[in-house]
N, C-alpha and C positions, 0 to 999 in steps of 0.2 A: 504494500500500500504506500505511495507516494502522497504527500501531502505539500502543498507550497503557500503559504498567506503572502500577501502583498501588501504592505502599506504604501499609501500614496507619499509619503518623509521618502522613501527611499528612492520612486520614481522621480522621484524631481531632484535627489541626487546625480543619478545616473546622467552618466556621459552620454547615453547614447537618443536622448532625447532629442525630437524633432525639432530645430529653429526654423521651420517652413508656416508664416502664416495661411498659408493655403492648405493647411493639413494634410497633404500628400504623405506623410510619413509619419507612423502612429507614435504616440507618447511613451507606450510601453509597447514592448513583445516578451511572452513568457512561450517556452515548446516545455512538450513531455513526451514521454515514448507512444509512439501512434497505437503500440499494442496495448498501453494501459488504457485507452479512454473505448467506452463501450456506450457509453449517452452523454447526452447534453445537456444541462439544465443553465439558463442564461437569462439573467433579468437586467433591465436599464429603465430609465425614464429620461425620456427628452431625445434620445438617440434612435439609429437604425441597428438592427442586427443582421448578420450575415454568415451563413454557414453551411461548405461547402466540403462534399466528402472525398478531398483528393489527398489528405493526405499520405504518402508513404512510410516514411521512415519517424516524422515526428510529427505530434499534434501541436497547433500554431495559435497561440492567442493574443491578437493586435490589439489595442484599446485606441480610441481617437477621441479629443475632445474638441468641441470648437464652439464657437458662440457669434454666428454675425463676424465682425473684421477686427474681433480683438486681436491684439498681439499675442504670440507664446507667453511673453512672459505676465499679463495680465488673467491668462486663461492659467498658467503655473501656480498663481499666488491663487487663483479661484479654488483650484481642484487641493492645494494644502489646507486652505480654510474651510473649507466645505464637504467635500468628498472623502470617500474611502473606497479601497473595492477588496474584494477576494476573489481571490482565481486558487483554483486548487484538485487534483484529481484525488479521489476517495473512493473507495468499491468501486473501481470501474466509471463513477462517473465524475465530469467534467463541469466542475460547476465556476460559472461567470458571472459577479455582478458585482455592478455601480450603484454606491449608497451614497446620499446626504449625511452629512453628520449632525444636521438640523434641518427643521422647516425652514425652507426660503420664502420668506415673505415677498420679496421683491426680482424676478426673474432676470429681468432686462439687466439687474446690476449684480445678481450672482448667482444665477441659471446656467449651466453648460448643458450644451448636446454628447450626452456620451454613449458612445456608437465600440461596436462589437467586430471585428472580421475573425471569424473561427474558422479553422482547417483541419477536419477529422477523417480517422477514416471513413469509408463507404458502408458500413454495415454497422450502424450508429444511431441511435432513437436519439430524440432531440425530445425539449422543449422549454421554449420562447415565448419570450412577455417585454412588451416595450409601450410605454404609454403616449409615448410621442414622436415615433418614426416606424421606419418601412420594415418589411424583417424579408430577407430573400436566403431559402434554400437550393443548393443544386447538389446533384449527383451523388445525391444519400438515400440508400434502405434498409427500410425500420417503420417503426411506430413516430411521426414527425405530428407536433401539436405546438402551435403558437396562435399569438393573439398580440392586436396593435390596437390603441384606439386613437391613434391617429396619421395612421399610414398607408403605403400601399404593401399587398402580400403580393411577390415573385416568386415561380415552383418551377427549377428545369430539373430535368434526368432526374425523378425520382420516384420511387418506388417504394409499398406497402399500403401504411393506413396514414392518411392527408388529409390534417384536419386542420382547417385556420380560419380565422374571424377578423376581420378589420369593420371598425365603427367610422372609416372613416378615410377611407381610401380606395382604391384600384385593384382589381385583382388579377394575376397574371400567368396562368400554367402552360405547361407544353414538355412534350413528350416526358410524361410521365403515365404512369399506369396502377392498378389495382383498387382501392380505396381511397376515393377524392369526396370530401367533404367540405364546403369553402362558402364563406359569406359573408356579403357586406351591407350595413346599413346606409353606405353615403358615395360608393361607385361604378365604376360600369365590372363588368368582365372577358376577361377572352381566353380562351381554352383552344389548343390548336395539339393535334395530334397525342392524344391521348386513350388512354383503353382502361376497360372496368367498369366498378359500379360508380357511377360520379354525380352529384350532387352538388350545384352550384345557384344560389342565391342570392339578389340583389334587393334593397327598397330604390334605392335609388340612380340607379345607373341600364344602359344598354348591356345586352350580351349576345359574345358573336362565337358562335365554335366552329373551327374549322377540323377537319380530319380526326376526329371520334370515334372510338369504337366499344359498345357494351351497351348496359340497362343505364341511361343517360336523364336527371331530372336536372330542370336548369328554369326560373323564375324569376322576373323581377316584376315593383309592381310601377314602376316607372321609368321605362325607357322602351327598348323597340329588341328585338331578337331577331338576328341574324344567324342562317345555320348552315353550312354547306357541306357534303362528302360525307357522310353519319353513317354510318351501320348498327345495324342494334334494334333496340329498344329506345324513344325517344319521348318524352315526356317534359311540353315546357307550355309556357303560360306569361300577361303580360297585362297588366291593367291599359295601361298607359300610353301605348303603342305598337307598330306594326310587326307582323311575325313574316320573316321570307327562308323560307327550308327548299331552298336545292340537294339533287345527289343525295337523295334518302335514300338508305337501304335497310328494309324493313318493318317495322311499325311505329306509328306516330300517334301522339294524343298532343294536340293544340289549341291553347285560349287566348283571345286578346278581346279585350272588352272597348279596345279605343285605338281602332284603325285596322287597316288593310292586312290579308292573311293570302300568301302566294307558294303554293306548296307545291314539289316537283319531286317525286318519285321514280326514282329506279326502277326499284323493285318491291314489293309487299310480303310482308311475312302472315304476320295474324289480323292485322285493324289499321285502319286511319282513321281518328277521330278528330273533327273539327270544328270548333265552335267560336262564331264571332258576331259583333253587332254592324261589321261591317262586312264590302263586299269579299269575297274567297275563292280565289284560282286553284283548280286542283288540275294535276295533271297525271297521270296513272297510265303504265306499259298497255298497250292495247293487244297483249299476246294474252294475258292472265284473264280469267273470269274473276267476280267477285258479287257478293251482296252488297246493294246501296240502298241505304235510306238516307233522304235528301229533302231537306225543308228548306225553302227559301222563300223572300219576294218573288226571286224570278229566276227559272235556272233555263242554262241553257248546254246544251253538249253539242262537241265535236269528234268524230270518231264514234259513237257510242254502235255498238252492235251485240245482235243476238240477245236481246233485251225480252226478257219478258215479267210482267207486274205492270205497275200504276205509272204512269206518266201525265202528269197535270203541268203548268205553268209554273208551281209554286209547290209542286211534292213529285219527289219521285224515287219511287219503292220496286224495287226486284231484284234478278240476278241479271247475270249476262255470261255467256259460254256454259258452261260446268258449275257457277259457283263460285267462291273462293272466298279471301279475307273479307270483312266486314270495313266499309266503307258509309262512314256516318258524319251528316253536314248538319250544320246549323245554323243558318244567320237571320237577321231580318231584312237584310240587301240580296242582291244578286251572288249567283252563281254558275259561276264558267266552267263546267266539267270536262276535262279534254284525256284523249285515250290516242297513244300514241305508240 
């Protein structure tokens, strides 16, 4: 068992401190043996965290402080009079964090941003808490749980169980896989090449997924959803604004209660289900049979053959060919059904 405390009297001793006001070069670095660290456990406030699982031969932890365009040496005397940290590996885990050594009453005159860069290995459970910046993981797997409430979350290369929260930022994944869990109260999202069960939530921002693949639930209640290249299971909804899913492959369930719904299928697995109070383009392989039930203002098809059931202006109920997946509309405008 290795053990290391840090007090901040001795970083501000140290030679090898950064005189760069541009904080290009952190205030401290501590490494340990890459084979002693097995998690992560890393708290700050006012700062980003960052943690990335390349390390090799040793586990790396940078610390950076910065405030606006103060000087080194005015941010030096901040972090002796105010601040402490511990950095320290214990059973396997790797624990990071930046403390006050009082309430600061007054920010602007003795508030730092104190930010994290960690370099662990790849098969490393984390988890992250920052109250006032970004927290960005890559190419770690494991059990990965953070939380910012006032940042953006960034996820590349990773893999296991993914779970993060921002109250107040952006969210950002890509090529990761297995268990994705993610949500934010205040911005948009984007997911681009990812696989698994994934579960992505916004109040208040757009979400766009590109290249997806698995049982996929993705919601916001104020922005628009963009979806293209999907496989799977797909499962999304939208108070606020427009929904447009190109390159579906497989089954869809769709809401937007406030705007335009433009949906383009591949191919059909079990259902497309679609519900809007606007108008709804659907477009569907015209090799496949299927069951459609279809309410609308006003529908209209192109392609449609080998129909047989109810065809009114405003409903339209039966199969076509053999049969097949369950194809079910809703709106109170128009719709475009096309078979192609």
């Amino acid at each position: 068992m290795k053990k290391l405390f840090v007090s901040i009297i001795s970083v501000l001793l140290s030679a090898t401190l950064s005189a760069s006001v541009q904080q290009k070069d952190p205030f401290m670095t501590r490494s340990f043996p890459a084979s002693s660290v097995k998690s992560v456990e890393a708290t700050t406030s006012g700062g980003s965290i960052t943690v990335s699982g390349d390390a090799v031969s040793e586990a790396v932890v940078e610390v950076y402080a910065s405030h606006g365009k103060w000087s080194d040496e005015r941010i030096r005397q901040t972090l002796e009079e105010n601040y402490t940290f511990e950095i320290k590996v214990e059973g396997g885990k790797l624990y990071v964090a930046g403390k006050q050594k009082n309430w600061i009453t007054n920010w602007n005159q003795q508030g730092l941003n104190i930010s994290f860069k960690i370099t662990v290995p790849e098969h490393v459970n984390s988890q992250l808490q920052t109250s006032g910046g970004s927290i960005r993981i890559d190419n770690l797997s494991g059990t990965q749980d953070f939380k910012t409430s006032g940042g953006s979350l960034t996820v590349e290369n990773v893999s296991g169980n993914i779970s993060g929260v921002t109250s107040g930022g952006s969210i950002t994944i890509t090529n990761s896989k297995d268990n994705i869990d993610l949500k934010t109260s205040g911005g948009s999202i984007t997911a681009r090449d990812c696989s698994g069960k994934i579960n992505m939530r916004t109040s208040g921002g757009s979400i766009r997924m590109n290249g997806l693949n698995g049982n996929i639930e993705a919601s916001t209640s104020g922005g628009s959803i963009r979806a293209n290249s999907i496989s799977g299971a797909l499962k999304t909804g939208t108070s606020g604004g427009s929904v447009t899913l190109d390159g579906i492959s497989g089954s869809v369930d769709a809401k937007t209660s406030g705007g335009s719904m433009n949906v383009t299928m591949e191919s059909v697995n079990e259902y497309v289900k679609l519900s809007n109070s606007g108008k709804v383009n659907l477009t569907l392989p015209a090799s496949k049979g299927y069951h459609l039930k279809v309410k609308a203002n006003k529908i209209e098809t192109t392609g449609l053959k080998e129909f047989r059931g109810d065809m009114e202006s405003s409903k339209l109920e039966g199969t076509t060919g053999n049969g097949g997946p369950q194809v079910e509309i809703s709106t109170s405008q128009r719709v475009n059904l096309t078979f192609k």
